[in-house]
C-alpha positions as CSV (number, residue, x, y, z in Angstrom):
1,X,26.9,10.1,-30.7
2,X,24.8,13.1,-30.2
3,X,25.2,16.9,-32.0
4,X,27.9,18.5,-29.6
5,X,31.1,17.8,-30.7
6,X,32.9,16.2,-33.5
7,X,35.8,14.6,-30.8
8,X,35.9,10.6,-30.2
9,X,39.4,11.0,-27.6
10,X,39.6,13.0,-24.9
11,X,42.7,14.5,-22.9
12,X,41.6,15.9,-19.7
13,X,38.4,14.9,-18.1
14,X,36.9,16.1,-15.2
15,X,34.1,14.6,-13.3
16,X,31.8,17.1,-10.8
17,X,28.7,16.6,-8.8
18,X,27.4,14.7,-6.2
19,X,27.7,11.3,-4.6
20,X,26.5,9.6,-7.7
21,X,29.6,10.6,-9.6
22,X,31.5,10.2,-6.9
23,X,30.8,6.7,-7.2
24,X,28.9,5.4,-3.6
25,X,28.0,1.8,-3.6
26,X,30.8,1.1,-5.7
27,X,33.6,0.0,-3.5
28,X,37.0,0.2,-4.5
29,X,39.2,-2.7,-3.2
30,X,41.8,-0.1,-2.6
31,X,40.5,0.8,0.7
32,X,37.9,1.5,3.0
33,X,35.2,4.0,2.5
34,X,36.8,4.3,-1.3
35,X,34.6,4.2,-4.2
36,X,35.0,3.5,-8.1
37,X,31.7,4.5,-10.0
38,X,30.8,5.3,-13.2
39,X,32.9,8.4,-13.8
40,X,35.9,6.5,-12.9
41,X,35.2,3.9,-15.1
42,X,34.3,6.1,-17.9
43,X,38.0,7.3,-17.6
44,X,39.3,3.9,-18.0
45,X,37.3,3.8,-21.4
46,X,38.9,7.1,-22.3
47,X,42.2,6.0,-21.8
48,X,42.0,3.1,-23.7
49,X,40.4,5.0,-26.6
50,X,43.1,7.6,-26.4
51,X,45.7,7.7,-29.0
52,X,48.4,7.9,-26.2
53,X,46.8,5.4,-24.1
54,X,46.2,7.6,-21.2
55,X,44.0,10.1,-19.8
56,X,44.1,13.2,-17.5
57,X,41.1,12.5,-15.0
58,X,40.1,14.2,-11.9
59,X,36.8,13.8,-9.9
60,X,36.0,16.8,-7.8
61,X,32.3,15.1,-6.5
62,X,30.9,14.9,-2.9
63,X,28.3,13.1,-1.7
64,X,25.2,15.2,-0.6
65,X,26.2,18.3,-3.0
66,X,23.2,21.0,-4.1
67,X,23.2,22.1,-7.4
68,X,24.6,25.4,-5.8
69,X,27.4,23.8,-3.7
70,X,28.6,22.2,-6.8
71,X,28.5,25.5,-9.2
72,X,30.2,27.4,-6.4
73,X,33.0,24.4,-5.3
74,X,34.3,22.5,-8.0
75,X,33.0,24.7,-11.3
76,X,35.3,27.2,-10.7
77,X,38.8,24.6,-10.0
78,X,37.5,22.7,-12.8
79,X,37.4,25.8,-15.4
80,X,40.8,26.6,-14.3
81,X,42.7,23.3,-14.6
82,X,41.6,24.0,-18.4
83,X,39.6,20.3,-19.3
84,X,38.6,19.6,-22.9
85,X,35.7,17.0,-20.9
86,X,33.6,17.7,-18.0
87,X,30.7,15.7,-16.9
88,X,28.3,18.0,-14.5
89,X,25.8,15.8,-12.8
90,X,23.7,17.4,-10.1
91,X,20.5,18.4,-8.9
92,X,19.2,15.1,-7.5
93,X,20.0,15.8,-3.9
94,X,17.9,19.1,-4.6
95,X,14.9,17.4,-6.6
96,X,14.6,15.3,-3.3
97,X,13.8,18.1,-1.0
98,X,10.4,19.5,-1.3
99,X,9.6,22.6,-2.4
100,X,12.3,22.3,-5.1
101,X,12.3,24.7,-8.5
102,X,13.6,22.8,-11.7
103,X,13.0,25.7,-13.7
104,X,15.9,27.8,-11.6
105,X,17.9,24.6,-11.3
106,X,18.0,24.2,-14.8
107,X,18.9,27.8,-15.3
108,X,21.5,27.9,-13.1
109,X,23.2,24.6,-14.4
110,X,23.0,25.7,-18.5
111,X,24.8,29.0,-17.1
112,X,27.6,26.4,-15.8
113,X,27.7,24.7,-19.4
114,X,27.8,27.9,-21.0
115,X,31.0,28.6,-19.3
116,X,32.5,25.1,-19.9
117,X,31.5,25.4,-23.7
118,X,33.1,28.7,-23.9
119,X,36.7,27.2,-22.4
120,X,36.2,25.0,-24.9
121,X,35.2,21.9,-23.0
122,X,32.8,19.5,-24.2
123,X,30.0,18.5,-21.6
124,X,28.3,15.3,-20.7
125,X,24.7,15.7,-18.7
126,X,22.6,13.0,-17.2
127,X,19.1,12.6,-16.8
128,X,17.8,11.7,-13.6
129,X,16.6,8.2,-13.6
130,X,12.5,7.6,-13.4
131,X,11.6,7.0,-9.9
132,X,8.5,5.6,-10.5
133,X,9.1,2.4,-9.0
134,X,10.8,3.7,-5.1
135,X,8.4,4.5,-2.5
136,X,8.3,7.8,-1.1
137,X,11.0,9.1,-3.6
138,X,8.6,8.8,-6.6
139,X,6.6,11.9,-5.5
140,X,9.6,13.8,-6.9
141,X,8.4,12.5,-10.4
142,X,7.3,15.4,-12.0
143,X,10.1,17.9,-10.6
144,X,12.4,15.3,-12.0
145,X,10.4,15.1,-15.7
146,X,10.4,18.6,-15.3
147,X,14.1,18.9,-14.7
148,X,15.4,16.6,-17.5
149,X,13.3,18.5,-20.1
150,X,15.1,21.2,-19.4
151,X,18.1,19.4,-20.0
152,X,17.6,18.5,-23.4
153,X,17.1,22.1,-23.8
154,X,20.0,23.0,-22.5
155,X,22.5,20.4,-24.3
156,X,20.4,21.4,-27.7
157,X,21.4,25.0,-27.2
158,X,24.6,24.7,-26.0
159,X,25.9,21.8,-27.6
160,X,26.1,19.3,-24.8
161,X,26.0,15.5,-24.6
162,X,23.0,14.3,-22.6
163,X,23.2,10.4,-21.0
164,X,19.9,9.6,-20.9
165,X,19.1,7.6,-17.6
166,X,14.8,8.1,-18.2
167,X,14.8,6.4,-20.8
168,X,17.0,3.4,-19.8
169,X,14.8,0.2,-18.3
170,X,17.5,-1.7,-17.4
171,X,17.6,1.2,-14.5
172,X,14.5,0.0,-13.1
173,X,15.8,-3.1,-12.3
174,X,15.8,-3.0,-8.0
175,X,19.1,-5.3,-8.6
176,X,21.4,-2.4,-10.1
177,X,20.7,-0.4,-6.8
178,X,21.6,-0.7,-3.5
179,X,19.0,-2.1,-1.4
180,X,20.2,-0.1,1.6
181,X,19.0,3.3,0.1
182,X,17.9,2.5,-3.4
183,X,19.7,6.1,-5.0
184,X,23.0,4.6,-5.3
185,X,23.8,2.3,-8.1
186,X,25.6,-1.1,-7.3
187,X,29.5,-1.8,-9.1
188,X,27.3,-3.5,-12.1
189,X,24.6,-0.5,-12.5
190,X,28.3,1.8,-12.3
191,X,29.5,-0.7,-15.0
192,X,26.7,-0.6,-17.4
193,X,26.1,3.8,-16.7
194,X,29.9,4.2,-17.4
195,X,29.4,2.1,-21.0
196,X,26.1,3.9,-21.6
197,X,27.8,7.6,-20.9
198,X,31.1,6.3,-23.4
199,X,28.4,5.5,-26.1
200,X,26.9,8.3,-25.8
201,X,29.9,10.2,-26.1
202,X,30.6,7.8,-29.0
203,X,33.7,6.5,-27.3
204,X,34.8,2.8,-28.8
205,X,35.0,0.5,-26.0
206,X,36.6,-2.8,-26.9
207,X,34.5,-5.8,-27.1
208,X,31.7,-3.7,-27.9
209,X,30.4,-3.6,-24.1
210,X,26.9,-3.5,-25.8
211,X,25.5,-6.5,-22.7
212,X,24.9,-2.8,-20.8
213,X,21.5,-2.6,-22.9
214,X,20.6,-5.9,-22.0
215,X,18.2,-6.2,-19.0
216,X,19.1,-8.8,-16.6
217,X,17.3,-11.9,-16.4
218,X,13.8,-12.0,-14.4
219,X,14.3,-13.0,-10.9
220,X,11.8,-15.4,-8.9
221,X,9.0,-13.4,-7.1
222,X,9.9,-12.3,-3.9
223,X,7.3,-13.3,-1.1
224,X,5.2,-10.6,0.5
225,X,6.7,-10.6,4.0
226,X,9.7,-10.5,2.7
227,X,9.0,-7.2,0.3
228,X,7.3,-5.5,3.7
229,X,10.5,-6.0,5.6
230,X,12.6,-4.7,3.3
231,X,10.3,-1.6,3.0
232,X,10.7,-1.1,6.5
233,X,14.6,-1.5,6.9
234,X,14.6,1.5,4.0
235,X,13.1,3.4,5.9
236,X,14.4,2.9,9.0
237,X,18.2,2.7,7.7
238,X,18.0,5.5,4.8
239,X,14.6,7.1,5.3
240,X,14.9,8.2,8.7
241,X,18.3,9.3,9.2
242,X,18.1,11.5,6.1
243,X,15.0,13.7,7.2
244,X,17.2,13.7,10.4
245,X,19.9,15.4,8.8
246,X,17.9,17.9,7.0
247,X,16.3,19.2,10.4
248,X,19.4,19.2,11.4
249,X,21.1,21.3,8.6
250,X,23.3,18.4,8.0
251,X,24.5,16.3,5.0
252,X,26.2,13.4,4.0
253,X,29.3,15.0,3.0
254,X,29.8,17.6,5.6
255,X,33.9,17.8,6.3
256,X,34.7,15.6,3.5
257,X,37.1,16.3,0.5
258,X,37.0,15.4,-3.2
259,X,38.5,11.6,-4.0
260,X,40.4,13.2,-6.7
261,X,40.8,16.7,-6.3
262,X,44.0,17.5,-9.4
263,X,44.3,15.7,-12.7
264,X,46.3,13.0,-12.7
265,X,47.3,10.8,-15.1
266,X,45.6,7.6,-15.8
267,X,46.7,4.9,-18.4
268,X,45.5,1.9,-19.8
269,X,46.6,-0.1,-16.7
270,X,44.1,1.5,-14.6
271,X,41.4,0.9,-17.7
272,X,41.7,-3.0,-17.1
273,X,41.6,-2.6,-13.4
274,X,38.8,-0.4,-12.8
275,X,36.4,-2.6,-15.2
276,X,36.8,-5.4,-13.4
């Protein structure tokens, strides 16, 4: 586990950010348009790592969130509902757009985690994941080096846990994505980011759960015309329709509401369920 706290268990964990911790591309056989993820998971791992067997989670995320939405929304419910966790992942749906400023994102998120840490929380940060290998969204590169540099910074100073999604190559496998907009992880890149955040954290998870590390076998080369339509479904089908929305002052999660908005409490039931 990394310098930040001394804790292994955890009580009442709340998940913020955008539609990465809210879990898209992770469907959730409960219903339609419902989604697990990683955060969800990694509440299963802390209720089965609990002393009591059970958890308080809540996950106030929503997909297409700026770093400011986010600080202004769901920091302020979060601090009052008293958490001794909080994960705070954000700042990718503002590292796409261009023009972006890491240096004021950064600032603006350690002021968050200086409030959390001051509650008493403990906080979990991600890096964002090397885009060297996605058309188009590599140009973001170096904002994105820039921006996770700063992170380190800021869970050094503050004494925050940092999952560290740079440096992990099994996330540069096109297989742990989905192939319909490449930023949203599939249920088994959700699976493996939920055990890498737990480790981090240096939550037990039984039967180890170390296969996360493990790349997945090589795949057979994929022929050429095969790569070029795929390139141009991308862009058509995720591509397109996003620049639309930014013209148009839109986003993804205009009208919608956190999945879950108030603690509630989770047991080890809902641990065997949402690993599956």
């Amino acid at each position: 586990m990394q310098p930040g706290s001394d804790r292994r268990t955890w009580q009442r964990y709340i998940a913020l950010g955008d539609s990465f911790t809210e879990g898209l591309s992770d469907p959730d056989p409960a219903g339609p348009d419902a989604y697990r993820g990683w955060a969800d998971r990694l509440a299963g791992h802390l209720a089965a790592a609990a002393p009591s067997g059970a958890v308080e989670y809540a996950n106030l995320a929503i997909r297409g969130r700026l770093l400011a939405q986010v600080l202004a929304e769901q920091v302020p419910v979060a601090l009052a509902a008293g958490p001794d966790l909080v994960s705070l992942v954000a700042g990718g749906n503002d590292l796409l757009r261009p023009g972006a400023d890491p240096d004021r994102l950064a600032a603006d998120l350690e002021a968050a985690v200086v409030s959390f840490r001051r509650a008493g929380a403990d906080v979990l940060l991600a890096t964002g994941v090397d885009p060297r290998q996605t058309p188009i969204i590599r140009r973001t590169r170096g904002r994105v080096a820039v921006f996770n540099a700063h992170l380190w910074s800021i869970a050094a100073r503050q004494g925050a846990v940092v999952l560290d999604q740079w440096g992990a190559a099994w996330l540069q496998d096109a297989r742990l994505w989905d192939p319909g907009d490449r930023i949203h992880l599939t249920a088994e890149g959700h699976r493996r980011t939920a055990l890498a955040a737990a480790a981090a954290l240096g939550v037990p998870v039984a039967g180890d759960g170390t296969d996360w590390r493990t790349p997945l076998e090589k795949g057979p080369p994929r022929p050429a015309r095969e790569v070029l339509a795929q390139e141009l479904a991308w862009v058509r089908g995720f591509v397109v329709p996003w620049v639309g929305r930014r013209l148009r002052g839109r986003s993804s999660g205009d009208g919608r509401a956190a999945k879950r908005p108030q603690l509630e409490r989770l047991d080890t039931t809902f641990s065997s369920v949402i690993d599956s």
